[in-house]
C-alpha positions in Angstrom: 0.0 0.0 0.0 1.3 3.4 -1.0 1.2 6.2 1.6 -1.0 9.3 1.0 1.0 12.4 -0.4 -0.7 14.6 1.4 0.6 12.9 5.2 3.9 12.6 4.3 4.0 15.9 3.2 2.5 17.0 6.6 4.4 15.1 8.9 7.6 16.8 6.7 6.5 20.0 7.0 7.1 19.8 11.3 11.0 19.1 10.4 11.8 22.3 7.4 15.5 22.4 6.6 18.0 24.7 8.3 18.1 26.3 5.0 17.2 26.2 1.4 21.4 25.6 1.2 21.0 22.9 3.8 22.8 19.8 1.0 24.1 17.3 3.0 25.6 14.6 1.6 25.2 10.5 2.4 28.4 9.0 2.9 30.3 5.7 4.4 29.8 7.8 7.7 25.9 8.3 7.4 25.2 12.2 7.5 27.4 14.0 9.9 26.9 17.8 10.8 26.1 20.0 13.8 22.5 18.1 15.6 20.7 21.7 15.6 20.8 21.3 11.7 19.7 17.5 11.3 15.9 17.3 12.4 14.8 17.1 8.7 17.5 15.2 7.5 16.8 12.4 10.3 13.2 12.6 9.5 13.9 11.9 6.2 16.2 9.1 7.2 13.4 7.7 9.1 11.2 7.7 6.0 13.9 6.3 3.4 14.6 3.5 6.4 10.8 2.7 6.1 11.0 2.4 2.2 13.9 -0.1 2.2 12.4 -1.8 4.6 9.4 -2.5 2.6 11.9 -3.2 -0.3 13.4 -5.9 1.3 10.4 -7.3 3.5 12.9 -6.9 6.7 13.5 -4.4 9.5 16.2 -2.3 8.8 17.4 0.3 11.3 19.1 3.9 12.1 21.9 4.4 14.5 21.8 8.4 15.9 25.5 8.9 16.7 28.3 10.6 15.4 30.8 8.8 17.8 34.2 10.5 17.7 32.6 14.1 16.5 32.4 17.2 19.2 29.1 17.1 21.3 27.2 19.4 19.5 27.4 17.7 16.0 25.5 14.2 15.5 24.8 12.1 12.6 22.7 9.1 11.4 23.6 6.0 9.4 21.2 3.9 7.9 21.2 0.2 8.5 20.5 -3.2 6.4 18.7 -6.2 8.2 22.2 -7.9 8.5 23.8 -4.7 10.5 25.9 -3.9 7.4 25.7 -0.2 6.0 23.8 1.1 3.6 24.6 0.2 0.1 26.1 2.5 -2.0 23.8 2.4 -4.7 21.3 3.5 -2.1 23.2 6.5 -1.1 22.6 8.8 -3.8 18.8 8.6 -2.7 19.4 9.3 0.8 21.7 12.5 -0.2 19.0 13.5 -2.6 15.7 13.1 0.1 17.8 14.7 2.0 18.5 18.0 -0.4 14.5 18.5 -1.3 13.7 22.1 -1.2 9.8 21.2 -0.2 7.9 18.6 1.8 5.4 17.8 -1.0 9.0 17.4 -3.0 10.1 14.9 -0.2 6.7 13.2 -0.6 6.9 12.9 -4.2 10.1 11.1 -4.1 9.3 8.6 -1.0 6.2 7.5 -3.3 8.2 7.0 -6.6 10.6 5.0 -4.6 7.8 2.5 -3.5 6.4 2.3 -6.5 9.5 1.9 -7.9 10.5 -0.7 -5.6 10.5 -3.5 -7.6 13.8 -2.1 -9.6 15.4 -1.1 -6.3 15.2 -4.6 -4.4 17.8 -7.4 -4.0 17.0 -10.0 -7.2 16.7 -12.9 -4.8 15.0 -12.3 -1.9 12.3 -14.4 -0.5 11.4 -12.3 2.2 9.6 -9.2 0.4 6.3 -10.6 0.3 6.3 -9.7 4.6 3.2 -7.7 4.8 4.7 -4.8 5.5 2.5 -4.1 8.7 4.6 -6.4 10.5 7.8 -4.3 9.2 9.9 -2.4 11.9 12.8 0.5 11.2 14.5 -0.3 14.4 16.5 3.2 16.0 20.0 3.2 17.9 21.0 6.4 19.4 24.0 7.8 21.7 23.9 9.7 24.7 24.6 12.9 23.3 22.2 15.4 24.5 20.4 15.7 20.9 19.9 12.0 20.5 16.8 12.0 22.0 15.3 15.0 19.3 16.8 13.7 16.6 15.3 10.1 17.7 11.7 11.6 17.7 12.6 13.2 14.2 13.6 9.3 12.6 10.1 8.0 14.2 7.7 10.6 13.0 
């Protein structure tokens, strides 16, 4: 089942970017940056996390930390079912969901990628028929004091 536009949208619209030159950029390292700029970027992560989840037909997961970074920065990486990263293929996606100038833009794309999904999945996976109610994006976080915000953000 696809989402509705219009609630995705509307649950983007409580986490605008910093700025309109607000570009991060999906590495090996997740996204890493100061935490008071990464509320839409994590809420974004939380929706992408949702999407390849439903790719797969598996949980998949965030981890909130930006480890050896100063305190006031934090980050997010995105997580496959087997604890490996993100694949790279994958990236470009999360940097561009990331860079939309608009929530209905950030809906737009979340909805092409479902119903795109069929190109984007694994070629052998027996698991993608899961109904997808039974799907979980599973969330990691440090103790840094914006891990708890940015937390919210990714479950939105």
């Amino acid at each position: 089942m696809i989402p509705d536009v219009n609630r995705i949208a509307s649950a983007s619209a409580k986490y605008p970017k910093p700025s309109p030159d607000f570009r991060p950029a999906y590495g090996t390292a997740g996204f890493r940056c100061n935490a008071s700029l990464l509320g839409s970027t994590m809420f974004r992560c939380g929706l992408l996390t949702a999407v390849r989840a439903a790719v797969l037909g598996r949980h998949c997961g965030l981890m909130i930390t930006a480890s050896h970074n100063p305190e006031a920065d934090n980050g997010v990486k995105i997580v496959e079912p087997s604890g490996e990263m993100l694949p790279q293929a994958w990236e470009p996606l999360a940097t561009e969901l990331a860079g939309c100038s608009s929530d209905d833009e950030v809906a737009r794309l979340i909805i092409s990628l479902l119903q795109s999904e069929s190109n984007l999945a694994s070629p052998a996976n027996p698991a993608r028929d899961t109904a997808l109610g039974s799907l979980a994006v599973l969330v990691g976080c440090d103790t840094r004091p914006s891990s708890p915000v940015l937390t919210q953000a990714a479950c939105e």
